[in-house]
Chimera marker file (.cmm) of the C-alpha trace (Angstrom):
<marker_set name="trace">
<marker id="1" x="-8.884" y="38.344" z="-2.032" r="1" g="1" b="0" radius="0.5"/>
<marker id="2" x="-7.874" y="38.893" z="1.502" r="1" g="1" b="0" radius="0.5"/>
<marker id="3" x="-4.022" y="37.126" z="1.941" r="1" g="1" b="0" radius="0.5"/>
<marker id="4" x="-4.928" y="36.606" z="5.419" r="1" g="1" b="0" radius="0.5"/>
<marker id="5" x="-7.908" y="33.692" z="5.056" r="1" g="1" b="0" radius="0.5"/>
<marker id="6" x="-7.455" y="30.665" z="4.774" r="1" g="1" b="0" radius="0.5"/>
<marker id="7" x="-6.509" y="29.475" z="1.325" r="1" g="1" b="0" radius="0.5"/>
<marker id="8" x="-5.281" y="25.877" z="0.639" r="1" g="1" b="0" radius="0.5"/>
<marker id="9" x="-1.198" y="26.098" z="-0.780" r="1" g="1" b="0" radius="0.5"/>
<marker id="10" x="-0.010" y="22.353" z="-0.621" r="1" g="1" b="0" radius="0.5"/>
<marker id="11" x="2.391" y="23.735" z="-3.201" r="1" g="1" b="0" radius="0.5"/>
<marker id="12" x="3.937" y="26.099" z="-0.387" r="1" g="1" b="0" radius="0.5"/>
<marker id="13" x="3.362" y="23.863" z="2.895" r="1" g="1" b="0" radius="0.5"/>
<marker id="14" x="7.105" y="23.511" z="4.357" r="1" g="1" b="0" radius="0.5"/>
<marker id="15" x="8.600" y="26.154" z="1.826" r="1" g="1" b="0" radius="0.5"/>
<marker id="16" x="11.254" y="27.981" z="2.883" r="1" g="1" b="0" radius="0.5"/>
<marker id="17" x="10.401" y="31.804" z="2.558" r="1" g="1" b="0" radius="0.5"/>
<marker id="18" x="11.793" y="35.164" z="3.883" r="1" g="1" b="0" radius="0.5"/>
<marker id="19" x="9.881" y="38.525" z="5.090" r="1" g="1" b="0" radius="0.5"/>
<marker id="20" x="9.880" y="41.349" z="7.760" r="1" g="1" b="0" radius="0.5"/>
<marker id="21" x="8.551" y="41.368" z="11.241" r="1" g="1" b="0" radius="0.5"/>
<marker id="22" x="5.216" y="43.303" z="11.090" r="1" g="1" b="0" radius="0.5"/>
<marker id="23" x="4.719" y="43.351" z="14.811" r="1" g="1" b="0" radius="0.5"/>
<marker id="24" x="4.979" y="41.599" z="17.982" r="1" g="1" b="0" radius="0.5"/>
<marker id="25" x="3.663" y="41.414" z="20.945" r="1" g="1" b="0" radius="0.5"/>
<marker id="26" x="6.227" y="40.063" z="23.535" r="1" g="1" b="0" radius="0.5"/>
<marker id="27" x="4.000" y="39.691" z="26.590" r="1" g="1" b="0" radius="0.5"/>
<marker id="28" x="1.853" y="37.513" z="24.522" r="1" g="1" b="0" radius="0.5"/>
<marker id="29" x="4.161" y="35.897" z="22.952" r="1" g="1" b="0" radius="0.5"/>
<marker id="30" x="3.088" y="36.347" z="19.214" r="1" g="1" b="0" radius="0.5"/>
<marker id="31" x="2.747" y="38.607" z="16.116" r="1" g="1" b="0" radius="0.5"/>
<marker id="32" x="2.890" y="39.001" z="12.400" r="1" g="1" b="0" radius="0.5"/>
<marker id="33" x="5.286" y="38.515" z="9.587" r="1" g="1" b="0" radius="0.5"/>
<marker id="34" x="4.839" y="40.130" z="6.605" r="1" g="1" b="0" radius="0.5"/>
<marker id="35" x="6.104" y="38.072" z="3.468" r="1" g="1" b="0" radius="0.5"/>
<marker id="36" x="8.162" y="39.086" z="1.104" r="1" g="1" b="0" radius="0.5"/>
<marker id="37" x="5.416" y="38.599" z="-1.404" r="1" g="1" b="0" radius="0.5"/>
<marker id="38" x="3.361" y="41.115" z="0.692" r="1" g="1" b="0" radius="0.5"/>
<marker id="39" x="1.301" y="37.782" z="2.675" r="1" g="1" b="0" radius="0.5"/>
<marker id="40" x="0.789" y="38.444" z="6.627" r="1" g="1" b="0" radius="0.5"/>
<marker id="41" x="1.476" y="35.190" z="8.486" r="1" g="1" b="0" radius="0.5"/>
<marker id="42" x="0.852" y="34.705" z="12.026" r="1" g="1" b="0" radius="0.5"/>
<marker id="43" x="4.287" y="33.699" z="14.055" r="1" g="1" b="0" radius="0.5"/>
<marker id="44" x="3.933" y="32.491" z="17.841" r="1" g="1" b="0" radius="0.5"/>
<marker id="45" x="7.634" y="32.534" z="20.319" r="1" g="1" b="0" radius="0.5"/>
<marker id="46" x="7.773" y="28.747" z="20.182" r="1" g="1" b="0" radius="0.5"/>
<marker id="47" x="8.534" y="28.508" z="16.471" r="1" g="1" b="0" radius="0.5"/>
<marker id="48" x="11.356" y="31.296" z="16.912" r="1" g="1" b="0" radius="0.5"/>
<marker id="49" x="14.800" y="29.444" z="17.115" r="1" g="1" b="0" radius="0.5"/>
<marker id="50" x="17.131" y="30.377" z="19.669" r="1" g="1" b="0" radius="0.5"/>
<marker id="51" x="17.597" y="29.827" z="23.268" r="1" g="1" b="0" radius="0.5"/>
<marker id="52" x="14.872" y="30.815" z="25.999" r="1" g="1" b="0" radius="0.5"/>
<marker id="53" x="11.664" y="33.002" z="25.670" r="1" g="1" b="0" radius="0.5"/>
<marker id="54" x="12.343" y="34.189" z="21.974" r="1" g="1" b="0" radius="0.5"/>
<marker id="55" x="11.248" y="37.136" z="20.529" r="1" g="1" b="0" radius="0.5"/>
<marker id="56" x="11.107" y="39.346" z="17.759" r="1" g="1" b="0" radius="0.5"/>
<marker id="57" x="11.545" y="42.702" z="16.995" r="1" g="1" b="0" radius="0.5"/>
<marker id="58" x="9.767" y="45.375" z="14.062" r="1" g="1" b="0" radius="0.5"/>
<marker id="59" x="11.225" y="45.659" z="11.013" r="1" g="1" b="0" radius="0.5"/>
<marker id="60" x="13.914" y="42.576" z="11.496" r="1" g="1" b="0" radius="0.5"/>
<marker id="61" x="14.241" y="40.339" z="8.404" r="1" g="1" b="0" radius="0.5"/>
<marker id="62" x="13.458" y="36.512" z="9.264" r="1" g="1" b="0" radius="0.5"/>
<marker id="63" x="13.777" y="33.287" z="7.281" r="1" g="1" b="0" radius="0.5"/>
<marker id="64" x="10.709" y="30.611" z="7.990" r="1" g="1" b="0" radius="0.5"/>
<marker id="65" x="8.973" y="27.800" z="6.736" r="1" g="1" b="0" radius="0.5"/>
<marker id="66" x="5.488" y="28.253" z="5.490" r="1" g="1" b="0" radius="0.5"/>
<marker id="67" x="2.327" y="26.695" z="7.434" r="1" g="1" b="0" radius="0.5"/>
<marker id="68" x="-0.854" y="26.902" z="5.574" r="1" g="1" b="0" radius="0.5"/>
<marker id="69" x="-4.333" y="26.978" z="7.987" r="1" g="1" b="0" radius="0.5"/>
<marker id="70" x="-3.691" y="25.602" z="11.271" r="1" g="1" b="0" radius="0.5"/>
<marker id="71" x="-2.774" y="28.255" z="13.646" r="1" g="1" b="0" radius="0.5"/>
<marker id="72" x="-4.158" y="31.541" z="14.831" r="1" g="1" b="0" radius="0.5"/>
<marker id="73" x="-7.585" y="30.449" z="13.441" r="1" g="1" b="0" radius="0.5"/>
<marker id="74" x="-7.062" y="29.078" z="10.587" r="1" g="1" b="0" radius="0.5"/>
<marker id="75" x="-4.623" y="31.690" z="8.793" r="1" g="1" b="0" radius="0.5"/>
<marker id="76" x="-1.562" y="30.475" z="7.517" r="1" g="1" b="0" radius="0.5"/>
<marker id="77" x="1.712" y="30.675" z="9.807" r="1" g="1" b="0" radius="0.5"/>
<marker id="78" x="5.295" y="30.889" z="10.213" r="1" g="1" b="0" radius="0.5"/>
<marker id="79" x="7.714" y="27.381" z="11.828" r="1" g="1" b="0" radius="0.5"/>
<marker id="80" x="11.179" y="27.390" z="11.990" r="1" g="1" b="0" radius="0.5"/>
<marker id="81" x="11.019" y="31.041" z="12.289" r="1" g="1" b="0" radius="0.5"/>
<marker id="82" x="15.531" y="32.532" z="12.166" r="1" g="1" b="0" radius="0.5"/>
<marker id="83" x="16.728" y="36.745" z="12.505" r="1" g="1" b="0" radius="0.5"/>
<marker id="84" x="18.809" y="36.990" z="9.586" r="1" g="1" b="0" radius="0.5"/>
<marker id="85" x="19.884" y="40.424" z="10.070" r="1" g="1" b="0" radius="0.5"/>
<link id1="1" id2="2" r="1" g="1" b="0" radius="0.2"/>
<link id1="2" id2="3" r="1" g="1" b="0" radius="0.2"/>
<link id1="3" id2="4" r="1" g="1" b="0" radius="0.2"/>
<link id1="4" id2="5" r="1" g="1" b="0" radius="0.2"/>
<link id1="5" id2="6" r="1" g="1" b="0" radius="0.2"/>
<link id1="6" id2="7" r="1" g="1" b="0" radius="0.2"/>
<link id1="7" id2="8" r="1" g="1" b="0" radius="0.2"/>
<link id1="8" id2="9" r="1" g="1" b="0" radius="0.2"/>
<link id1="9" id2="10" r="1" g="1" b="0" radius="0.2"/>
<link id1="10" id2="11" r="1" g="1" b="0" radius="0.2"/>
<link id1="11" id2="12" r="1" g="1" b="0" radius="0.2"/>
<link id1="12" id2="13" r="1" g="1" b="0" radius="0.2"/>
<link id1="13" id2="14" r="1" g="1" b="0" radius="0.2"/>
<link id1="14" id2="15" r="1" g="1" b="0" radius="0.2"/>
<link id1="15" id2="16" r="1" g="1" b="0" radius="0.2"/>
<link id1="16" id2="17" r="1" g="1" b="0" radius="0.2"/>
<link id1="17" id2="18" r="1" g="1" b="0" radius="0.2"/>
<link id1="18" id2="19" r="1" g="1" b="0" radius="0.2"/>
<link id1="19" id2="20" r="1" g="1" b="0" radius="0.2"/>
<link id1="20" id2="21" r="1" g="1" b="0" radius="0.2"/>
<link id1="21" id2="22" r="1" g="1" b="0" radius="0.2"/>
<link id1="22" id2="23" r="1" g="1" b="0" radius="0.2"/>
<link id1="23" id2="24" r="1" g="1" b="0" radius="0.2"/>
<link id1="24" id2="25" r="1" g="1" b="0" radius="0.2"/>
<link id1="25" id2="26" r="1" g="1" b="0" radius="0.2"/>
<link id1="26" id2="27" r="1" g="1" b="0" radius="0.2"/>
<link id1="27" id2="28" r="1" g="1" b="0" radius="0.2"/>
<link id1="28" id2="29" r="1" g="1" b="0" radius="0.2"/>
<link id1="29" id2="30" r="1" g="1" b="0" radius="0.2"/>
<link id1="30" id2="31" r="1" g="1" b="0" radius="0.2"/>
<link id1="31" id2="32" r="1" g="1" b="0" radius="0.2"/>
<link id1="32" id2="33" r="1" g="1" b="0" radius="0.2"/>
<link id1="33" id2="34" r="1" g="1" b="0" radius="0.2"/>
<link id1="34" id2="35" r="1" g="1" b="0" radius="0.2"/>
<link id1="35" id2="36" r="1" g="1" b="0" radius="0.2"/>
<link id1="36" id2="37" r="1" g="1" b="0" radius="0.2"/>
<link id1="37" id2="38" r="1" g="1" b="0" radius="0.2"/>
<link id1="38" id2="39" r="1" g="1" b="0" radius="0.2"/>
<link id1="39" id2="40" r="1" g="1" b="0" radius="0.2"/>
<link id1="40" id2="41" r="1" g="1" b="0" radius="0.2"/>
<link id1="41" id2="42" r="1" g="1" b="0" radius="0.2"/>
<link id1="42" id2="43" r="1" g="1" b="0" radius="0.2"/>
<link id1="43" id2="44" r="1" g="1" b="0" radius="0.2"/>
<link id1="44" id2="45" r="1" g="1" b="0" radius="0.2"/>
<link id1="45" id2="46" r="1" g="1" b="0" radius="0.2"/>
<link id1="46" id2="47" r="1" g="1" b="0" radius="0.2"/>
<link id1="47" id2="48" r="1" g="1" b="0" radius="0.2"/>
<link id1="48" id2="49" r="1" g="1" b="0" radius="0.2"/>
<link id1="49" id2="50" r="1" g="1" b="0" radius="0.2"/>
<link id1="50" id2="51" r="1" g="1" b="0" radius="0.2"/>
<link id1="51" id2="52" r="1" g="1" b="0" radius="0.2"/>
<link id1="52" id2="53" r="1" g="1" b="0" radius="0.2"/>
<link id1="53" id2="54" r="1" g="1" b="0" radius="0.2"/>
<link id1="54" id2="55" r="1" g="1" b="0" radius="0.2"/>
<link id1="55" id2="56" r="1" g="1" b="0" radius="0.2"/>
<link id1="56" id2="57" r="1" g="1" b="0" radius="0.2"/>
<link id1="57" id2="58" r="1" g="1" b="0" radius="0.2"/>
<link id1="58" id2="59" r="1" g="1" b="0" radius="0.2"/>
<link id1="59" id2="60" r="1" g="1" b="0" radius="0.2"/>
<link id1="60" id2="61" r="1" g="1" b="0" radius="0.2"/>
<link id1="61" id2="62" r="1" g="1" b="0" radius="0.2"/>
<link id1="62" id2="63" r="1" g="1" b="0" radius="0.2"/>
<link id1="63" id2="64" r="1" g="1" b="0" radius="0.2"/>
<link id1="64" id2="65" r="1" g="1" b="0" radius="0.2"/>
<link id1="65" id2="66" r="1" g="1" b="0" radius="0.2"/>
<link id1="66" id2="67" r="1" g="1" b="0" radius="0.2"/>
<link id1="67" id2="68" r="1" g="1" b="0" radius="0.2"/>
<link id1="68" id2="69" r="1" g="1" b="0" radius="0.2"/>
<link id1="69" id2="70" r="1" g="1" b="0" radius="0.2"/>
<link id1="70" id2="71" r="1" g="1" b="0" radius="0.2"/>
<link id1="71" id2="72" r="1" g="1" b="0" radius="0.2"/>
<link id1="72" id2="73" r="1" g="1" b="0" radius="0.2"/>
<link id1="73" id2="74" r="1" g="1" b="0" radius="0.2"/>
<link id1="74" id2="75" r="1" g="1" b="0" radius="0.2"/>
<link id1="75" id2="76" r="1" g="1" b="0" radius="0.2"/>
<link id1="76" id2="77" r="1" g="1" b="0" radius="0.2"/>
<link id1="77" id2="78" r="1" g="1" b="0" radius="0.2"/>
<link id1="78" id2="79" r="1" g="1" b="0" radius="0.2"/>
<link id1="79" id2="80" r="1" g="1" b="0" radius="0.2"/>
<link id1="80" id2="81" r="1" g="1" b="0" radius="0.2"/>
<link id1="81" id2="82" r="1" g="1" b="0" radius="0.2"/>
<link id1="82" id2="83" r="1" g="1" b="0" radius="0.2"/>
<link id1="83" id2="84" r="1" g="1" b="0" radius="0.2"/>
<link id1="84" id2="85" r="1" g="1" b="0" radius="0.2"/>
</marker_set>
């Protein structure tokens, strides 16, 4: 199964979880994290902590809370999106 679709995880909904920035696109304002457990979540600048137009950067670990199926068309997302490293 595709870890991108839309699969209902009340058991991870507001979960604390870590990854790696996949990609992302700054003039857009959004990108991927990877999970540690290999899932791709969509992440958009407004749920990046931090002061002013956030942003992230390939390859930097982040710590964020799990979203399951309401942004970037129904795929689940990253909130309360911190750099750790």
């Amino acid at each position: 199964m595709d870890k991108d679709l839309d699969v209902r995880r009340p058991d991870l909904d507001g979960v604390e979880r870590f990854g790696t920035v996949r990609w992302f696109k700054q003039e857009k304002g959004y990108g991927r994290i990877t999970a540690d457990d290999g899932e791709v979540l969509f992440v958009h600048f407004s749920d990046i902590k931090g002061a002013g137009y956030r942003v992230l950067d390939e390859g930097q670990r982040v710590r964020f809370v799990w979203r399951g199926g309401v942004a970037d068309h129904g795929r689940h997302h990253a909130e309360d999106v911190h750099i750790i490293d």
